[in-house]
DSSP file (Angstrom, degrees, kcal/mol; ACC not computed):
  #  RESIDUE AA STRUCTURE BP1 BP2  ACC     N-H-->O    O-->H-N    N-H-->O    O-->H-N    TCO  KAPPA ALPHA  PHI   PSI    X-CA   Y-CA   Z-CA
    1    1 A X    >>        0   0    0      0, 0.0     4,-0.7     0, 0.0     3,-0.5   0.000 360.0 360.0 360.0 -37.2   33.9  100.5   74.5
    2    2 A X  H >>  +     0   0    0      1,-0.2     3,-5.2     2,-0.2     4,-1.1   0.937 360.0  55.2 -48.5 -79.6   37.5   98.4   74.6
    3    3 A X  H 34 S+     0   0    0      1,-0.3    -1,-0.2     2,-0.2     0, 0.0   0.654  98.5  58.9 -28.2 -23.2   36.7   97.6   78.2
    4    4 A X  H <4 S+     0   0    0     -3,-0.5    -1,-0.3     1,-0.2    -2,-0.2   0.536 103.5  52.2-102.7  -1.0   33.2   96.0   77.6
    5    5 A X  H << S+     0   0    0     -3,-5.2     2,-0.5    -4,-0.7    -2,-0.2   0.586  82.6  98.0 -89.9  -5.8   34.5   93.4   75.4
    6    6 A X     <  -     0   0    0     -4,-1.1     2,-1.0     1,-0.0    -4,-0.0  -0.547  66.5-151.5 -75.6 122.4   36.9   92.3   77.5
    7    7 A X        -     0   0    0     -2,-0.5    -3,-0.1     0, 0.0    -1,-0.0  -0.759  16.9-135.4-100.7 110.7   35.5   89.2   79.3
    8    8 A X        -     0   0    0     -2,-1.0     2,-0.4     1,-0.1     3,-0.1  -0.369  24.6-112.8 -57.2 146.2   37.2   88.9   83.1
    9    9 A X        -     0   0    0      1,-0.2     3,-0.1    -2,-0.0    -1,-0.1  -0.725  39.4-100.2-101.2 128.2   38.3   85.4   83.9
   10   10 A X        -     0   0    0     -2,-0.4    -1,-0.2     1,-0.1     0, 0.0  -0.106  49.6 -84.2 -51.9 154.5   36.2   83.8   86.9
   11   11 A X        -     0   0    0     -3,-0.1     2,-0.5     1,-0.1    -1,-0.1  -0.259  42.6-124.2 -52.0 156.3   37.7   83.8   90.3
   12   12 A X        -     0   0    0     -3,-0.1    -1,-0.1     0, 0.0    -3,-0.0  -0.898  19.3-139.7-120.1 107.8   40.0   80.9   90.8
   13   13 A X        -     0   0    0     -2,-0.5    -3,-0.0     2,-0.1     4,-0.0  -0.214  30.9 -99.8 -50.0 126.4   39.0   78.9   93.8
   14   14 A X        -     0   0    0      1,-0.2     3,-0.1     2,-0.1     4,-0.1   0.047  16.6-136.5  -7.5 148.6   42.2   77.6   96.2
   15   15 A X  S  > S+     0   0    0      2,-0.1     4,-0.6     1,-0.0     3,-0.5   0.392  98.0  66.6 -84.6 -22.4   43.4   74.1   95.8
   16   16 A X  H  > S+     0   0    0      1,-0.2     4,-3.3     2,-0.1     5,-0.1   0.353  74.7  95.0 -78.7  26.5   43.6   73.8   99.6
   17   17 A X  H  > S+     0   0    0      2,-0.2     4,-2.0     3,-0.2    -1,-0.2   0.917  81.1  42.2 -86.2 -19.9   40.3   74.1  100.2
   18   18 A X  H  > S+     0   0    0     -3,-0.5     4,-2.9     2,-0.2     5,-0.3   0.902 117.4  56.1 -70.4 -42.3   38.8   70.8  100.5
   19   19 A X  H >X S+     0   0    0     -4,-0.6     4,-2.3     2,-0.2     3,-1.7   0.991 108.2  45.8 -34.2 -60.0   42.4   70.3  102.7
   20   20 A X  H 3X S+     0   0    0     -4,-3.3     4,-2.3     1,-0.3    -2,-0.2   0.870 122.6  40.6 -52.2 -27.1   41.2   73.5  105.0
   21   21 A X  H 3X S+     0   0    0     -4,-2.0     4,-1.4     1,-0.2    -1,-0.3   0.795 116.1  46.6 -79.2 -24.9   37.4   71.3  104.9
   22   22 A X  H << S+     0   0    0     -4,-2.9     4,-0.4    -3,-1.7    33,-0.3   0.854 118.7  43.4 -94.9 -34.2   39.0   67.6  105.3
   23   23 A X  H  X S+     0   0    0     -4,-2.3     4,-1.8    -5,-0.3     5,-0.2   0.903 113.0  54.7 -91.1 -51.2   41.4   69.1  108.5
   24   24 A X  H >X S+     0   0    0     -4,-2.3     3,-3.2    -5,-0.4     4,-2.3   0.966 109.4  43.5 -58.8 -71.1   38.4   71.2  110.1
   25   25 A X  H 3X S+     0   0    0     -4,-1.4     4,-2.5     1,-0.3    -1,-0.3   0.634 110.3  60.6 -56.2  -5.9   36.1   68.5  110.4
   26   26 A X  H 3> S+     0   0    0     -4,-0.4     4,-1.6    -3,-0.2    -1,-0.3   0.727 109.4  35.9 -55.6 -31.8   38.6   66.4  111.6
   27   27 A X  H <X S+     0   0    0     -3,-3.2     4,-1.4    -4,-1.8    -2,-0.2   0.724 111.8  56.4-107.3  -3.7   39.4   68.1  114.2
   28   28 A X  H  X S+     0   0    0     -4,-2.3     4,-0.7    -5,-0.2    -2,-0.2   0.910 111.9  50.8 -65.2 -56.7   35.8   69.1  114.9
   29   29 A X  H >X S+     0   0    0     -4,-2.5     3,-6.1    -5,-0.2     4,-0.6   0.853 113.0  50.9 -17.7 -97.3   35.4   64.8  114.8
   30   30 A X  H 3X>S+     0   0    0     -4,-1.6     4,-1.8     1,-0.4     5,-0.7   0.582 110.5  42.8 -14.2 -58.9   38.4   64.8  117.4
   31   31 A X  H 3<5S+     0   0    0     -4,-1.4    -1,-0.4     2,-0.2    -2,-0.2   0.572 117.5  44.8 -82.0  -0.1   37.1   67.1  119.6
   32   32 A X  H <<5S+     0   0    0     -3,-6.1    -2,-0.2    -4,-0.7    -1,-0.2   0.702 126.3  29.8-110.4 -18.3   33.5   65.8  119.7
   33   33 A X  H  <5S+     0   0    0     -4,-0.6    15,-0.2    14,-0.2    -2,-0.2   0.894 123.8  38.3-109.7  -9.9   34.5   62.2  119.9
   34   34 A X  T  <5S+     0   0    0     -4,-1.8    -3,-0.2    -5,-0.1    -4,-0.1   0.590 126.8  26.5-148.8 -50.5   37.8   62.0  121.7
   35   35 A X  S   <S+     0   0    0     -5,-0.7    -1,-0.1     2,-0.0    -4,-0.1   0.031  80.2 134.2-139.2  51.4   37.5   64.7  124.5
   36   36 A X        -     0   0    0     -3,-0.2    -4,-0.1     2,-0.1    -3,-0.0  -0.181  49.2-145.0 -64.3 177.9   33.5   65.0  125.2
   37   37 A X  S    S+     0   0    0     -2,-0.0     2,-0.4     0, 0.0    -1,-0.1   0.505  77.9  91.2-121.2 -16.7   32.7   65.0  128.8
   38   38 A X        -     0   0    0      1,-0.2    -2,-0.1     2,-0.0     0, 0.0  -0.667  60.5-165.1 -98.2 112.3   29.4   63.1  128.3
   39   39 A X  S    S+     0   0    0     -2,-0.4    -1,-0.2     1,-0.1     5,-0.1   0.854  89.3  52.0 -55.2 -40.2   30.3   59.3  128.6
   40   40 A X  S    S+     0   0    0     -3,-0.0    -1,-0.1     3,-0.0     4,-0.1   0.512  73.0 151.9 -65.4 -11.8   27.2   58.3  127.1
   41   41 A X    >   -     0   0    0      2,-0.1     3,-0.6     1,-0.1     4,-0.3  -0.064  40.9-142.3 -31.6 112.0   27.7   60.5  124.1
   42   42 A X  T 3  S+     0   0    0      1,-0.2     2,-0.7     2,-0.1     3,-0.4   0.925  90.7  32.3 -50.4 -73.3   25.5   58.5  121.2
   43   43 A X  T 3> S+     0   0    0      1,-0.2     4,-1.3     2,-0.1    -1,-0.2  -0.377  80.2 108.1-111.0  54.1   27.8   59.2  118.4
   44   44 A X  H <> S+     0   0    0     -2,-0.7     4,-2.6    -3,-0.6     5,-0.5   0.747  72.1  62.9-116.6 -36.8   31.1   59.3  119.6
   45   45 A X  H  > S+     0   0    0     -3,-0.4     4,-2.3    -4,-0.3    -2,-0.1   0.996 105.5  52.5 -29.5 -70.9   32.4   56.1  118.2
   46   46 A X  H >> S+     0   0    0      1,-0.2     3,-1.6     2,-0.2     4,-1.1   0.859 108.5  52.2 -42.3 -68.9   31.7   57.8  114.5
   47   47 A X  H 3X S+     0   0    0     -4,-1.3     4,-2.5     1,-0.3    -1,-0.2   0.596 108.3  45.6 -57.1 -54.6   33.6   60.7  115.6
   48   48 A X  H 3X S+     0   0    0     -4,-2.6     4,-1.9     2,-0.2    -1,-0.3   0.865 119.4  45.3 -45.1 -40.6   36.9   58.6  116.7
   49   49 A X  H XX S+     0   0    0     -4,-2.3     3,-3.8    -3,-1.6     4,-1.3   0.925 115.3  49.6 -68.9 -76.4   36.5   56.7  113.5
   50   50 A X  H 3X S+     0   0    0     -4,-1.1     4,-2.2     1,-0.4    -2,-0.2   0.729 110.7  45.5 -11.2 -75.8   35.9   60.0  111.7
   51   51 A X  H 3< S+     0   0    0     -4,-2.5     5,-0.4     1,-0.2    -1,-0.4   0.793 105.8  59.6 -61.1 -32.5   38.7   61.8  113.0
   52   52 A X  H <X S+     0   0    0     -3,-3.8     4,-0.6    -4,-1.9    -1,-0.2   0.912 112.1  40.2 -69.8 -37.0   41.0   59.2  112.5
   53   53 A X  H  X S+     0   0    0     -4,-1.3     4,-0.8    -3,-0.2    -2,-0.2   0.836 114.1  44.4 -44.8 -54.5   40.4   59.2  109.1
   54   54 A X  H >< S+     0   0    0     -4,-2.2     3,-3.7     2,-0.2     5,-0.3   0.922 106.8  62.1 -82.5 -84.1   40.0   63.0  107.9
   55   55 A X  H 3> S+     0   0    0    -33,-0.3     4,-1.5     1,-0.2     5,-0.5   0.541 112.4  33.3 -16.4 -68.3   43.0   64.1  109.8
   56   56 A X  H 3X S+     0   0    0     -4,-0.6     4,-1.1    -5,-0.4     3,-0.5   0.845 115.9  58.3 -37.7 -39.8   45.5   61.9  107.9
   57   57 A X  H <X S+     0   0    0     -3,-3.7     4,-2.8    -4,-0.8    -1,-0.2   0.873 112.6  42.7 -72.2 -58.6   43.5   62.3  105.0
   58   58 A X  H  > S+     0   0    0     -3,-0.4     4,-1.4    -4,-0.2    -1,-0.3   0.365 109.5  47.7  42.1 -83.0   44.2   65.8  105.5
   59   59 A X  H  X S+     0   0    0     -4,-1.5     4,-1.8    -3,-0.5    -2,-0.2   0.559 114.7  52.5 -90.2 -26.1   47.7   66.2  106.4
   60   60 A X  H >X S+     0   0    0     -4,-1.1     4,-1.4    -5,-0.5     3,-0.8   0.965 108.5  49.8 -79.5 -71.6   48.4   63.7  103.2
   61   61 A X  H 3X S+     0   0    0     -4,-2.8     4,-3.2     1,-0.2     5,-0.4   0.851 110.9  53.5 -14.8 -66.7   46.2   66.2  100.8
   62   62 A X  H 3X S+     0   0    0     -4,-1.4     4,-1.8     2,-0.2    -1,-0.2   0.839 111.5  40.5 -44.4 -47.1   48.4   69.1  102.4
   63   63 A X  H XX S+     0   0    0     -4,-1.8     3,-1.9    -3,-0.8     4,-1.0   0.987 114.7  55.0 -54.0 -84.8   52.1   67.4  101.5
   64   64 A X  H 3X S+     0   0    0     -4,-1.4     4,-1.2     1,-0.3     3,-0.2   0.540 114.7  35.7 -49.5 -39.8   50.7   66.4   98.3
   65   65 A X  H 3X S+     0   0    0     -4,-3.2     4,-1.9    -5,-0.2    -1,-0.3   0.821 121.2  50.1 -56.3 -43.6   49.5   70.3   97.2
   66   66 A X  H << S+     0   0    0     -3,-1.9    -1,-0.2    -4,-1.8     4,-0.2   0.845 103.5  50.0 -49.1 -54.7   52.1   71.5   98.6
   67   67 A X  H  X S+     0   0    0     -4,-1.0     4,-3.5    -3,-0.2    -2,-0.2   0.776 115.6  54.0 -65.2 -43.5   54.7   69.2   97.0
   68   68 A X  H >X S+     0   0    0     -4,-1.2     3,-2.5     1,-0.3     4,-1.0   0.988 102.5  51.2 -28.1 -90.0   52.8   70.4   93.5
   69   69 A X  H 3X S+     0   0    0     -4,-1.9     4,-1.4     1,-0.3    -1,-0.3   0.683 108.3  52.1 -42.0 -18.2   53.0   73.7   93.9
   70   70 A X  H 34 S+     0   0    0     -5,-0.2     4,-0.4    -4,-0.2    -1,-0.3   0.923 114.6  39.6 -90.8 -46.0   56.5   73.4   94.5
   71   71 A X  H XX S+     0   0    0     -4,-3.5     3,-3.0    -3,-2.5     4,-1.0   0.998 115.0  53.9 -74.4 -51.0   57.4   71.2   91.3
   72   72 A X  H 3X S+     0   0    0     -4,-1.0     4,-1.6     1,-0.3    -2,-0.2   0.769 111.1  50.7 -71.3 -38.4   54.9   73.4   89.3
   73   73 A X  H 3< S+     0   0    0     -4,-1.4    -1,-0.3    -5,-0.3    -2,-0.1   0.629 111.1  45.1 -34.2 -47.8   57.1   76.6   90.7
   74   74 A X  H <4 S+     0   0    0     -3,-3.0    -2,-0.2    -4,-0.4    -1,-0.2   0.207 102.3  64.9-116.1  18.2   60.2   75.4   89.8
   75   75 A X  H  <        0   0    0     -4,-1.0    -2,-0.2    -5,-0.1    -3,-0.1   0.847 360.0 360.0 -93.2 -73.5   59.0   74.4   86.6
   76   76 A X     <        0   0    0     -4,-1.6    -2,-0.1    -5,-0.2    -1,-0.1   0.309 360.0 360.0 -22.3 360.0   58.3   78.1   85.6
């Protein structure tokens, strides 16, 4: 009866996932605009753009969670 009042705490989603999302389509950009074989390839401009963007965006996101966790760590 104890056990069925006890209310379980939701899963707690990552904080790197939107990194893991912002770094995959980046380099899924990268590779679709950067090293197609199709010269004519319609949307391969966005992609360059794209990819230039997310990656950094990305890499920055990672340092900064990273850099968190680390003070938040040594806080404890």
């Amino acid at each position: 009866m104890e056990q069925e009042n006890k209310k379980l705490a939701p899963p707690q989603m990552s904080p790197y996932v939107f990194t893991i999302l912002l770094i995959g389509f980046g380099l899924w950009c990268f590779r679709d605009g950067w090293m197609n074989p199709d010269p004519d390839y319609e949307h391969a401009l966005f992609n360059q753009v794209l990819s230039v963007i997310l990656l950094p965006w990305g890499i920055w996101d990672f340092y900064k969670l990273r850099k968190k966790s680390k003070n938040d760590s040594e806080d404890k």
